[in-house]
Phi, psi and omega in degrees: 000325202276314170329273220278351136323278163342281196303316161332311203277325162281345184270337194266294173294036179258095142355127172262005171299358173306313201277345177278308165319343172285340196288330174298069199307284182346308188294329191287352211275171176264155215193153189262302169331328169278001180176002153281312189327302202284009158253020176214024191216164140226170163350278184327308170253354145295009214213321188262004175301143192288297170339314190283000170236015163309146158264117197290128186255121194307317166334327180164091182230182214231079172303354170266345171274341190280310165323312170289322164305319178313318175281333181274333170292328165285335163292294227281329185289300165304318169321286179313343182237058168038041183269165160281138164285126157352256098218124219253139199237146168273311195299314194296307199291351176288317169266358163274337186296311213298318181284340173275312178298333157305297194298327166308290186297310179259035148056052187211156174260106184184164156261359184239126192254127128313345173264354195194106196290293191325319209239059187276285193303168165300304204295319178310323211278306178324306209276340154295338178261006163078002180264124180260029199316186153281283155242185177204181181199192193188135162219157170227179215200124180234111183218144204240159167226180214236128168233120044250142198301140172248355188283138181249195195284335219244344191228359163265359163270323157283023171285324193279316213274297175292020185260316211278024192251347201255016180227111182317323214267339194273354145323283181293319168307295180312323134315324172334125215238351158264009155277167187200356180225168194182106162215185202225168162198142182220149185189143184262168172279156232249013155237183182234125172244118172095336197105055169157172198232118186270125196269093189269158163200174220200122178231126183246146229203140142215153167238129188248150164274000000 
């Protein structure tokens, strides 16, 4: 009885960020890449995986691998200039897909959504995922590849990493010595314009205690 109470009471208290997520065909596939990778991996050896060296093809690629590069090319970035590397959140990266995947679908750049009242803030997003932080912070990123692709999952994530390392403000989020948590989602747009293909992406930053 105490049992089937208990399960009640999380199903009554369950982020409702789930129902955005259902929405995400990509996100629902199944994946080594959506949670194992960042407890068995760093950069280094996320980088010699034969997948991260695959070429992503916008048509029917693996968004949990695109994810994980992103995050791990933003540790390699922390590494290097002698930071603590990041910690990797299920929640943060749940709400950067739900925030990218927006940014797609309604046809907008922005950190602020307009289009969907729930998922207006950084913070409205977090807060679907059951995340209070101490603070947080955000960058997105509009970025393109050369079609027909040539590109692997590894070098369209440092592509991403190194347009926000070349932008003072996105710079500084990404340097910051006050996160401790970090996750990311890139995802492409759903045409091709011009002889390229345009990628948005979202990175969410916290710090828990």
């Amino acid at each position: 009885m105490i049992k089937n109470l208990l399960l009640l009471v999380l199903v009554l208290f369950k982020p409702d960020g789930d129902k955005f997520l259902n929405e995400c065909a990509l996100y629902q596939k199944d994946s080594y890449f959506k949670q194992k990778v960042y407890a068995e991996h760093n950069f280094k050896s996320f980088s010699n995986l034969k997948e991260a060296n695959e070429i992503v093809g916008p048509e029917s690629y693996d968004l949990h691998l695109l994810n994980a590069g992103v995050f791990f090319a933003t540790n390699k970035v922390r590494e290097d200039k002698r930071l603590q590397p990041l910690v990797f959140s299920s929640a943060l990266r749940d709400a950067a897909v739900i925030h990218t995947q927006q940014m797609i679908e309604k046809r907008f750049f922005d950190h602020m959504n307009n289009k969907t009242r729930k998922l207006h803030s950084p913070d409205d997003r977090l807060k679907l995922f059951g995340v209070n932080p101490t603070a947080m912070g955000e960058n997105i990123d509009l970025n393109y590849i050369a079609m027909p692709s040539k590109t692997t999952y590894l070098q369209l994530a440092n592509k991403i990493v190194d347009a926000w390392m070349h932008s003072t403000p996105h710079r500084k989020t990404m340097l910051s010595k006050t996160y401790s948590h970090l996750g990311c989602a890139a995802a492409f747009e759903e045409k091709d314009k011009n002889g390229v293909r345009y990628v948005k992406a979202t990175q969410d930053y916290s710090l828990e205690k």
